[in-house]
Structures are given as C-alpha cells and as structure tokens.
DSSP file (Angstrom, degrees, kcal/mol; ACC not computed):
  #  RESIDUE AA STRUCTURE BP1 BP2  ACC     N-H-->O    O-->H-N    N-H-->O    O-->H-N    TCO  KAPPA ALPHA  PHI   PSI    X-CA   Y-CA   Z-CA
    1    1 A X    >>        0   0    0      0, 0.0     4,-3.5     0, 0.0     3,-1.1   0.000 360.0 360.0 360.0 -37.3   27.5   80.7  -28.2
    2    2 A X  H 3>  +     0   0    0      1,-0.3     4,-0.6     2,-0.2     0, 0.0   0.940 360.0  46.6 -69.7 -34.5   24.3   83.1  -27.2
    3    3 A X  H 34 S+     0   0    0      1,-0.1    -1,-0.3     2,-0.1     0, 0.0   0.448 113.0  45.2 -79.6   3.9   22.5   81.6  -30.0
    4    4 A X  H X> S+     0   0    0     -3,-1.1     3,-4.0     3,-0.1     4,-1.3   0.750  90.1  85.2 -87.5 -45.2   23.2   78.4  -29.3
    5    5 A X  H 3X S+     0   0    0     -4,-3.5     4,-1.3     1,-0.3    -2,-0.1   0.643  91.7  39.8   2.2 -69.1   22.6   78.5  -25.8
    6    6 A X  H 3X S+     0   0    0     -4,-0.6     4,-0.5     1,-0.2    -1,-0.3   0.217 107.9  61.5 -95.8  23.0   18.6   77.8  -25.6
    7    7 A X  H <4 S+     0   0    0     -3,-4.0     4,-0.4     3,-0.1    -1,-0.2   0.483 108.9  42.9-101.3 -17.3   18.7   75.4  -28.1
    8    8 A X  H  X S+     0   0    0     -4,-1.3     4,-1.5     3,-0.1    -2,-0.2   0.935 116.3  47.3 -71.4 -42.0   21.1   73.5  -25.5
    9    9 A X  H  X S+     0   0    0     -4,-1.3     4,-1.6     2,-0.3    -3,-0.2   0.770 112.8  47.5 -72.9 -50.3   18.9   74.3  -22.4
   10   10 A X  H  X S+     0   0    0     -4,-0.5     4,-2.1     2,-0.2    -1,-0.2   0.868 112.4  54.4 -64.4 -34.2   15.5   73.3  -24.2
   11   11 A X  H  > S+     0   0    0     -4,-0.4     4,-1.4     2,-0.2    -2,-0.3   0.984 112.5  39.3 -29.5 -92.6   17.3   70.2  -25.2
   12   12 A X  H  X S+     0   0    0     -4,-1.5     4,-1.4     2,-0.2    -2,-0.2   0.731 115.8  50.6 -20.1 -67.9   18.3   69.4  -22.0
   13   13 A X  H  X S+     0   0    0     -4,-1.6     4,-1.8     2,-0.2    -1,-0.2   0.964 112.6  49.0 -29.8 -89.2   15.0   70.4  -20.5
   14   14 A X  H  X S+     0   0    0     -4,-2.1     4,-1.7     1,-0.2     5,-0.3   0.791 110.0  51.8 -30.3 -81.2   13.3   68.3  -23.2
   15   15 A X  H >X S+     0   0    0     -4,-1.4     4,-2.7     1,-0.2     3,-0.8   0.719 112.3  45.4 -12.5 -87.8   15.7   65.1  -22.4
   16   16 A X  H 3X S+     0   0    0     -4,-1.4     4,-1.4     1,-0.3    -1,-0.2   0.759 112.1  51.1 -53.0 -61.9   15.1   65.1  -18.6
   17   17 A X  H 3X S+     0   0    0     -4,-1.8     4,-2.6     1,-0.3     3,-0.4   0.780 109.6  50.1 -28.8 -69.2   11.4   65.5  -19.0
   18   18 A X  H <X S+     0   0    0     -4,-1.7     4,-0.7    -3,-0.8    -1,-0.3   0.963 113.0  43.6 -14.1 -94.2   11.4   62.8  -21.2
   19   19 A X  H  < S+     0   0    0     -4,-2.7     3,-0.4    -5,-0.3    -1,-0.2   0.737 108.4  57.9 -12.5 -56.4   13.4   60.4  -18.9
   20   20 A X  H >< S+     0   0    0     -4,-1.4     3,-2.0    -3,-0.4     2,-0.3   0.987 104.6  62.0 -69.2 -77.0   11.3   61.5  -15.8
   21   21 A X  H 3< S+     0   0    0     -4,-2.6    -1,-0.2     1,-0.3    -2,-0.2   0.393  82.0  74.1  -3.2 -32.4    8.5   60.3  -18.1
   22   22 A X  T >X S+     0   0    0     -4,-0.7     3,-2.6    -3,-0.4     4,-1.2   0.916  80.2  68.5 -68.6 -33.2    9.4   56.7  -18.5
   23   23 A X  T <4 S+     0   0    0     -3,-2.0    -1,-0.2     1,-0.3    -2,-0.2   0.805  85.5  75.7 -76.7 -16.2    8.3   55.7  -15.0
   24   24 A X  T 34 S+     0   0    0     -3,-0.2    -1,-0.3     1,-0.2    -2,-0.1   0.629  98.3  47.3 -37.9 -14.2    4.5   56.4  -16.3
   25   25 A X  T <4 S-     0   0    0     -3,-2.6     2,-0.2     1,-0.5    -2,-0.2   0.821 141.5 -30.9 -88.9 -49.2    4.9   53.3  -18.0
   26   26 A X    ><  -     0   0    0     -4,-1.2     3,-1.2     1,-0.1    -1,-0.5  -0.810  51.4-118.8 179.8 147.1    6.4   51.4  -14.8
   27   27 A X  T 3  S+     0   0    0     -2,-0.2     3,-0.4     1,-0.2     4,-0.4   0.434 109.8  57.1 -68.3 -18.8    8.5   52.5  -11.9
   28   28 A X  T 3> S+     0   0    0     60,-0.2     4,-1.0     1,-0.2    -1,-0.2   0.164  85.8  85.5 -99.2  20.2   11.7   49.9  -12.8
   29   29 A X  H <> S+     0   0    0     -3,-1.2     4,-3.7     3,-0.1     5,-0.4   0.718  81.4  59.1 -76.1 -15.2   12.0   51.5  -16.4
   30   30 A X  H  > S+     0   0    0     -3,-0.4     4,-1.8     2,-0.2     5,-0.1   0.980 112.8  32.2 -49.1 -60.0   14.1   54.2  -15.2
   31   31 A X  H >> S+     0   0    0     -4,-0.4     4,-2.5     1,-0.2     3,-0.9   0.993 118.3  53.6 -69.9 -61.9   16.8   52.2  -13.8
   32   32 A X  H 3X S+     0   0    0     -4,-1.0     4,-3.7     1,-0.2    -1,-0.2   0.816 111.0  46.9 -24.7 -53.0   16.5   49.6  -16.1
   33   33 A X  H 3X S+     0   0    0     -4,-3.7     4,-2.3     1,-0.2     5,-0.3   0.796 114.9  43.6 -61.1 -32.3   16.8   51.9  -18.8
   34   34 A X  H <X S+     0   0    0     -4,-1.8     4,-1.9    -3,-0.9    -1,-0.2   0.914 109.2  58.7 -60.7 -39.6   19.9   54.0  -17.4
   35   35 A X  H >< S+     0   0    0     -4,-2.5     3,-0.6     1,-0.2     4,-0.5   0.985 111.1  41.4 -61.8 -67.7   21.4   50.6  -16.5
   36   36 A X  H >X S+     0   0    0     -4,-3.7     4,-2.7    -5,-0.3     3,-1.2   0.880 120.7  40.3 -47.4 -43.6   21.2   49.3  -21.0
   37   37 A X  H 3X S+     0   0    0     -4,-2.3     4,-1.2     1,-0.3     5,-0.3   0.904 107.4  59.7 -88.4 -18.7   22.4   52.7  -22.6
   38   38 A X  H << S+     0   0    0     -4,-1.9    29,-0.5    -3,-0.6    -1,-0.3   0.547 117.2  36.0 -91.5  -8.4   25.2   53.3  -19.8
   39   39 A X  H <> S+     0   0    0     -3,-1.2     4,-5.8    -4,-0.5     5,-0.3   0.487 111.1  61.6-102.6 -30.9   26.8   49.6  -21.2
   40   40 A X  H  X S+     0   0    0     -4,-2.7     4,-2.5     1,-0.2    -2,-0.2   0.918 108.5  39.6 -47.0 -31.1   26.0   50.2  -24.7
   41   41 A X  H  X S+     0   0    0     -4,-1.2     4,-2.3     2,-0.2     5,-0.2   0.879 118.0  47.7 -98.4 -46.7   28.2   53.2  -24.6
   42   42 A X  H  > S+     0   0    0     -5,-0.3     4,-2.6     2,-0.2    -2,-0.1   0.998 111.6  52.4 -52.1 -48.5   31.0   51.1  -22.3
   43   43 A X  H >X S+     0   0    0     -4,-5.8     4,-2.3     1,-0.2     3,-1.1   0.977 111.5  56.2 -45.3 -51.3   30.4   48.1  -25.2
   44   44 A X  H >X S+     0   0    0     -4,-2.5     4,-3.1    -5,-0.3     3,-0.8   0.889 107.9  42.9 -32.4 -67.7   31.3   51.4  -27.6
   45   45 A X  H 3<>S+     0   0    0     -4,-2.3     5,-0.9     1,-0.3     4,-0.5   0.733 109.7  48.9 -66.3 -20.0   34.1   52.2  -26.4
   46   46 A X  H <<5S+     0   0    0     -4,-2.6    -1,-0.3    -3,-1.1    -2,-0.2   0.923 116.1  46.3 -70.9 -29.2   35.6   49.5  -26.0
   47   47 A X  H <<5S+     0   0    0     -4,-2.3    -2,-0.2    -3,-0.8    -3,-0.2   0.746 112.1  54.8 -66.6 -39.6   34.7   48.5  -29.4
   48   48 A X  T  <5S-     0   0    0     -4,-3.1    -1,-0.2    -5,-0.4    -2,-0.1   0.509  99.4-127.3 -69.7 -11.3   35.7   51.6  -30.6
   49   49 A X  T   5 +     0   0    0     -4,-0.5     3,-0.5    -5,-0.3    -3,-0.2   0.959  48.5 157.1  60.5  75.9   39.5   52.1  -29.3
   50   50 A X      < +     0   0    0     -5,-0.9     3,-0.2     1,-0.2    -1,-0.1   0.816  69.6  34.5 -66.2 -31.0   38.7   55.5  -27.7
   51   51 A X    >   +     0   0    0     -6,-0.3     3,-1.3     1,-0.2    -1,-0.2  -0.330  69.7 138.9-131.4  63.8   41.4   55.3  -25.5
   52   52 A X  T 3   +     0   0    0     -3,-0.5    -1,-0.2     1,-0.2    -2,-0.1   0.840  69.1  57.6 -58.6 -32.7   44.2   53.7  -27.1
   53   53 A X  T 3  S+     0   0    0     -3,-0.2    -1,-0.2     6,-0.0     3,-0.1   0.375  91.3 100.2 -94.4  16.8   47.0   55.8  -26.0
   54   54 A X  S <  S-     0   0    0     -3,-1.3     2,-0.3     1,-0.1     3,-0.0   0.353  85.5-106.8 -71.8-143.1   46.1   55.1  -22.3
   55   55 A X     >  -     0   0    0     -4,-0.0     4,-1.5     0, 0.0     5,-0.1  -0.526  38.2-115.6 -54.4 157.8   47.6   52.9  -20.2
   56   56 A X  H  > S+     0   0    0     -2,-0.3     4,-2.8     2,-0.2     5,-0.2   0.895 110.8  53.0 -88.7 -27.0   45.0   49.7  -19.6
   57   57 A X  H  > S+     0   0    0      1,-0.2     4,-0.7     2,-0.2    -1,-0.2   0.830 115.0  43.1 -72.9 -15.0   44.3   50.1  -15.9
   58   58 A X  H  > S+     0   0    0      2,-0.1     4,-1.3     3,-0.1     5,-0.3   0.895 111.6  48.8 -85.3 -27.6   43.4   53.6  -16.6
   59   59 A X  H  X S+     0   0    0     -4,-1.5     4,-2.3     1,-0.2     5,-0.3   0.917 115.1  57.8 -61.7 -42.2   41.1   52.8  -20.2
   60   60 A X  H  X S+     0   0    0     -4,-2.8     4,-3.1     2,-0.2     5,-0.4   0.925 106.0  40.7 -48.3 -48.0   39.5   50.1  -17.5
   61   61 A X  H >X S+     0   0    0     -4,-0.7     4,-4.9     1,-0.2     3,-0.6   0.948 120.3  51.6 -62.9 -68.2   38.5   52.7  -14.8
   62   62 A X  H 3< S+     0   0    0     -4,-1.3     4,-0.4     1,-0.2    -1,-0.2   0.587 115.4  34.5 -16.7 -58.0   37.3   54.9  -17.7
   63   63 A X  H 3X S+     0   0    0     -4,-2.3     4,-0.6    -5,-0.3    -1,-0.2   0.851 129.3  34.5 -47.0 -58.2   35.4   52.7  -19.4
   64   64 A X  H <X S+     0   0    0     -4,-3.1     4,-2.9    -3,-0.6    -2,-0.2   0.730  97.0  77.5 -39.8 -59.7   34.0   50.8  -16.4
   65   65 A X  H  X S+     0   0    0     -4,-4.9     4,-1.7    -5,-0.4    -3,-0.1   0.752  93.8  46.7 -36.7 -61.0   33.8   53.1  -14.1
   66   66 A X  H  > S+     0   0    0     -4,-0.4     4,-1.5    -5,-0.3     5,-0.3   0.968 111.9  49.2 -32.2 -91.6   30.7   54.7  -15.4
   67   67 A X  H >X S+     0   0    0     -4,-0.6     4,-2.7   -29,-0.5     3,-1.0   0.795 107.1  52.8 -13.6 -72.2   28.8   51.5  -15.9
   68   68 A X  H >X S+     0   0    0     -4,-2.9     3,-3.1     1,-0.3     4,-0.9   0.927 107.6  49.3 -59.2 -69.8   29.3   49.9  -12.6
   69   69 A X  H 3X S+     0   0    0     -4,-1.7     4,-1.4     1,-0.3    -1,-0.3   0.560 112.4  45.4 -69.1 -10.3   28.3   52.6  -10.7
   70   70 A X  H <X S+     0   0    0     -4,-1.5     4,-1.8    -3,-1.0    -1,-0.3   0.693 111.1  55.6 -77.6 -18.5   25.2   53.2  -12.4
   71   71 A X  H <X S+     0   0    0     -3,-3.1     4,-3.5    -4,-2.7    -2,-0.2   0.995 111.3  42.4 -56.2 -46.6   24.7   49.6  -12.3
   72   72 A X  H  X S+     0   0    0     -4,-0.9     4,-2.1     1,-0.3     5,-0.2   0.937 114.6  49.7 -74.6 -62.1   25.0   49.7   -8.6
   73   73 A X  H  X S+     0   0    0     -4,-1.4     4,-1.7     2,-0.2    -1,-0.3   0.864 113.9  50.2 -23.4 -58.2   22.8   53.1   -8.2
   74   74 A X  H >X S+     0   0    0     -4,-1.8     4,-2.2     2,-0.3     3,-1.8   0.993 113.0  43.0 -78.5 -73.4   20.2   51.2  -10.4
   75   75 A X  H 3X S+     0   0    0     -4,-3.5     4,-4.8     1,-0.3    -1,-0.2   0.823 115.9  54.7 -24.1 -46.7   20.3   47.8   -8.1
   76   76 A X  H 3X S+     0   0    0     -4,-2.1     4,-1.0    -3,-0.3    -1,-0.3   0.827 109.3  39.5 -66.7 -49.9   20.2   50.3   -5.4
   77   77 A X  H XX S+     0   0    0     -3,-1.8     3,-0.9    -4,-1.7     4,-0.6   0.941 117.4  53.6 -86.0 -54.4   17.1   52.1   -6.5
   78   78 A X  H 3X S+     0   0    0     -4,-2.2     4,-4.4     1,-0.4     3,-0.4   0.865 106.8  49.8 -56.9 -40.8   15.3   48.4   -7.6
   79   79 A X  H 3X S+     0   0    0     -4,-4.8     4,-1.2    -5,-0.4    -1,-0.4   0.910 108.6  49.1 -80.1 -15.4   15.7   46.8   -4.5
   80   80 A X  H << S+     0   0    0     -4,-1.0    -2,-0.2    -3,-0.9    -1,-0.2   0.255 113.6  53.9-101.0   7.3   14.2   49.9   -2.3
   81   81 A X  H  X S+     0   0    0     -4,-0.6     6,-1.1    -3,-0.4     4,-1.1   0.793 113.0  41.3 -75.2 -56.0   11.2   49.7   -5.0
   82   82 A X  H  X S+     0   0    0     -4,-4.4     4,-0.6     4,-0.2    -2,-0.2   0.695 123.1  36.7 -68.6 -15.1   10.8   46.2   -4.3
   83   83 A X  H  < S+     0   0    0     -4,-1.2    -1,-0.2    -5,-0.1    -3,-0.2   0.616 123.8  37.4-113.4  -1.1   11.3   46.4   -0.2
   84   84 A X  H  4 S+     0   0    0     -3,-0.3    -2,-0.1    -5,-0.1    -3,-0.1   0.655 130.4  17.6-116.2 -25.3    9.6   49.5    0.5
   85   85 A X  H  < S-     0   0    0     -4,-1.1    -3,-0.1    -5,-0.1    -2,-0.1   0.217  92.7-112.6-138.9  42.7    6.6   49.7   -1.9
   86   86 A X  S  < S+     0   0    0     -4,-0.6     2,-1.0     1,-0.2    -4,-0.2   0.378  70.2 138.0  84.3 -30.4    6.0   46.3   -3.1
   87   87 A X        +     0   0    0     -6,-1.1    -6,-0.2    -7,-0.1    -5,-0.2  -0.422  24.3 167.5 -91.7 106.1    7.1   47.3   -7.0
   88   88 A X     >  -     0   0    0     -2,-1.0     4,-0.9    -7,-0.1   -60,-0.2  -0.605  50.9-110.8-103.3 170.4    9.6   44.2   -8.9
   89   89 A X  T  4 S+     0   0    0      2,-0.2    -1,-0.1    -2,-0.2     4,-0.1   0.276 117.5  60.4 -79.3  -4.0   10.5   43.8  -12.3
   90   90 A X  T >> S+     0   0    0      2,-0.1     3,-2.0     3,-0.1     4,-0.9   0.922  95.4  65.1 -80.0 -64.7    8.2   40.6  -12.6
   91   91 A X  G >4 S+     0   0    0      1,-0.3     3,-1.3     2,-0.2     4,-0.2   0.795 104.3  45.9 -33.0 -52.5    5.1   42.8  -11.6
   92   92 A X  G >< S+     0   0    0     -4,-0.9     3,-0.8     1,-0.3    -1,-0.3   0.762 102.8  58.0 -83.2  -6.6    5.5   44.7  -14.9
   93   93 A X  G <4 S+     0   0    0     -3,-2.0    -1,-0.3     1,-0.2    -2,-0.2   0.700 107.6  50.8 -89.9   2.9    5.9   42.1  -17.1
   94   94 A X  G <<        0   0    0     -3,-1.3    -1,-0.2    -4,-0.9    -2,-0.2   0.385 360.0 360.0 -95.4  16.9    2.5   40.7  -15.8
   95   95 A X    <         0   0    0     -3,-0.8    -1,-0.2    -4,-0.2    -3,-0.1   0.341 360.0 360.0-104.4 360.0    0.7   44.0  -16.3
C-alpha cells in the first residue's frame, strides 16, 4: 500500500487537472462531458447485469441515481453559464 500510494495520488492529481483543463477549449465541455461518461457507465451497467441479485427498485436508484443527478448539476451549471455570462452550447459550435 505505501508504494502504491503516490502512484494513486499523482493519478488522481493528473485526472483532475486534466478535467479542469477541458474548459480551455469551451466553458460547456465540462458539464457536457460529465453529463456522456456518467450515462455510458449507467448504459454499462445496465448492460452488464451488475446488480442482479438486487431487488429492481433498488438496481434502479443505483444505476440512476448517479446519472440524474449529475445530469441535473450539469443543467444547473449550463443554464447559470448561459444567464449570467452570456456562454451557450450554440456559441461553441460557431467558434
């Protein structure tokens, strides 16, 4: 574990950085971007049977759960780009 440690932390490090990084391209990749991998990985699981031996209302929240509320965080964040400084997801596809 002690030698694994900073290869987890610069990892990490490295990830965020990264992330933070996207909105140099344009300020509504973040969310966009959070919004696609965070249903790719729901589509997974569902595709995937992860949680067969669940009950279904709970494999729902579980699955779901996730997704929606980053969707809603992501909405959240897009409309207070567009109403406080002007920046839509139309404006970057014209740049």
């Amino acid at each position: 574990m002690l030698w694994l440690a900073p290869f987890a932390m610069y990892g990490i490090v490295q990830a965020l950085v990264h992330v933070f990084w996207t909105a140099d391209i344009h300020e509504t990749i973040p969310p966009l971007l959070a919004t696609l991998l965070v249903w790719e990985l729901a589509v997974i699981d569902l595709t995937g049977g992860s949680y067969e031996s669940v009950p279904l209302g709970v494999r729902l929240v579980f699955t779901l759960g996730a997704p929606l509320s980053v969707t809603a965080v992501a909405l959240w964040e897009l409309r207070r780009l567009r109403s406080r400084h002007g920046i839509t997801v139309r404006g970057a596809l014209r740049r």
